[in-house]
PAMARKE-924369 format. One record per residue (C-alpha): residue number from 1; x, y, z. Coordinates in steps of 0.02 Angstrom, whole numbers, plus 50000, padded with zeros to 5 digits. Example, Ala and Ser with C-alpha at 12.3 -4.5 7.8 and 13.67 -1.06 7.14 Angstrom:
2
node nr:1 | px:50615 | py:49775 | pz:50390
node nr:2 | px:50684 | py:49947 | pz:50357
END
This chain:
82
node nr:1 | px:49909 | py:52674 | pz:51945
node nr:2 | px:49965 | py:52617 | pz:52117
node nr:3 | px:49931 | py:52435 | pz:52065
node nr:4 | px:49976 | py:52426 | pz:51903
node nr:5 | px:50161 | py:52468 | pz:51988
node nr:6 | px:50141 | py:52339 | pz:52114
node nr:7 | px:50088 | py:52234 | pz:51977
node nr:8 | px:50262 | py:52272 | pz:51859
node nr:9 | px:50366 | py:52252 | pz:52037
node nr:10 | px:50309 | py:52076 | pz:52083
node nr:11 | px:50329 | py:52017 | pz:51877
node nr:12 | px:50500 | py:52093 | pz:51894
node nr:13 | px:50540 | py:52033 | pz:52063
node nr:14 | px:50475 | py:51835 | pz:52007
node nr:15 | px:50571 | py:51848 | pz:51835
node nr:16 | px:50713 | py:51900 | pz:51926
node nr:17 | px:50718 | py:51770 | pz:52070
node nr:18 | px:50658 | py:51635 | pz:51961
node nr:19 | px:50795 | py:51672 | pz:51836
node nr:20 | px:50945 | py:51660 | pz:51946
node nr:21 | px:50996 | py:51500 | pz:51914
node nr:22 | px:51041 | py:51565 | pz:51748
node nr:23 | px:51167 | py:51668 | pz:51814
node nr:24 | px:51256 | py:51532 | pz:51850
node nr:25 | px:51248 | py:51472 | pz:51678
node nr:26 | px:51299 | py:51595 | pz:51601
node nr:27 | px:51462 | py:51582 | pz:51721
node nr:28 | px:51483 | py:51423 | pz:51644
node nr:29 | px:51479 | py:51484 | pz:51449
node nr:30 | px:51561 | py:51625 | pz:51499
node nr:31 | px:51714 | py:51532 | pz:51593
node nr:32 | px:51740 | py:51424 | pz:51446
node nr:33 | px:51828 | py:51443 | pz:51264
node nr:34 | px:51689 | py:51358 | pz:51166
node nr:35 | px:51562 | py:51497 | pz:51140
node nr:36 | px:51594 | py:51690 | pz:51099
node nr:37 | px:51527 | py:51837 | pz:51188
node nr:38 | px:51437 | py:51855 | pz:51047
node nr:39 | px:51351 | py:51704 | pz:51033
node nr:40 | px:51313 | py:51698 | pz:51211
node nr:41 | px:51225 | py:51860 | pz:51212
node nr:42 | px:51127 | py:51824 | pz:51047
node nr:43 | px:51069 | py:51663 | pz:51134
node nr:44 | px:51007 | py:51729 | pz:51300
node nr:45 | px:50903 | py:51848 | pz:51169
node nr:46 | px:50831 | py:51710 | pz:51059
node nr:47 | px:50789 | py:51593 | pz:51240
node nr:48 | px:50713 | py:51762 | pz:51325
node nr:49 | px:50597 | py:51810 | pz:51146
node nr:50 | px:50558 | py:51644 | pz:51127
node nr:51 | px:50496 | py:51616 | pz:51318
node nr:52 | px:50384 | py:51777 | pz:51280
node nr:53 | px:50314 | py:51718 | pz:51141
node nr:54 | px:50260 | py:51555 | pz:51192
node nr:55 | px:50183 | py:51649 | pz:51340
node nr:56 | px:50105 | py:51757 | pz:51239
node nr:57 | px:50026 | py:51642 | pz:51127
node nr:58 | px:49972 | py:51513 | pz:51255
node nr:59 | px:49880 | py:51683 | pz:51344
node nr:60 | px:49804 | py:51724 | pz:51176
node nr:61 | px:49721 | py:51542 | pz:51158
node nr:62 | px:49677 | py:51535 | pz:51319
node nr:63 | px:49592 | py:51699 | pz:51323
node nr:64 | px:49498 | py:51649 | pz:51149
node nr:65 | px:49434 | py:51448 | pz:51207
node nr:66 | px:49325 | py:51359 | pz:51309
node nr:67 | px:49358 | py:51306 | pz:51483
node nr:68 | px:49396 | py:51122 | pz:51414
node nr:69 | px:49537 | py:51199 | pz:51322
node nr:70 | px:49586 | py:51299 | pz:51469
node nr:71 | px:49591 | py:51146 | pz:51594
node nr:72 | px:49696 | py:51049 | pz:51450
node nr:73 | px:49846 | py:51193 | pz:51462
node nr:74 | px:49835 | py:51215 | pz:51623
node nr:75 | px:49731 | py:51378 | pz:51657
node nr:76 | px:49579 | py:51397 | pz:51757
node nr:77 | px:49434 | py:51497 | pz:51690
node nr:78 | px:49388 | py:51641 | pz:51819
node nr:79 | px:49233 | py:51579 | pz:51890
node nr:80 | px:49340 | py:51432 | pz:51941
node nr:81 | px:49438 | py:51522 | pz:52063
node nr:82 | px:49301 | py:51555 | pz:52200
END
């Protein structure tokens, strides 16, 4: 349980430092008179699904291929590691 804590902290801790550049995009929409609160909002939604689920599926093809497939994306197969 102890790990899989750890684990959650450091993908919080990297989506969080990783992310902060964002922050000052969003200082940018937000400053201006082009784009409503609304549509800001809806759009940081849409960009933070859509990372997910290009994650997601490029973990699900990589988890069901071949280690050609896996070198072409850009993911080492286990026994590659050591």
């Amino acid at each position: 349980m102890a790990l899989f804590v750890g684990t959650c902290a450091l993908g919080v801790a990297a989506f969080a430092s990783t992310n902060v550049d964002n922050l000052f995009v969003l200082c940018l929409f937000f400053s201006g008179q082009r784009f409503s609160t609304r549509d800001i909002v809806l759009g940081q939604y849409v960009a933070v699904i859509s990372l997910y689920v290009v994650s997601a599926v490029a973990s699900v093809i990589t988890l069901g291929s071949r280690s050609r497939v896996r070198w072409a994306i850009g993911a080492r197969p286990d026994s590659d590691w050591r």
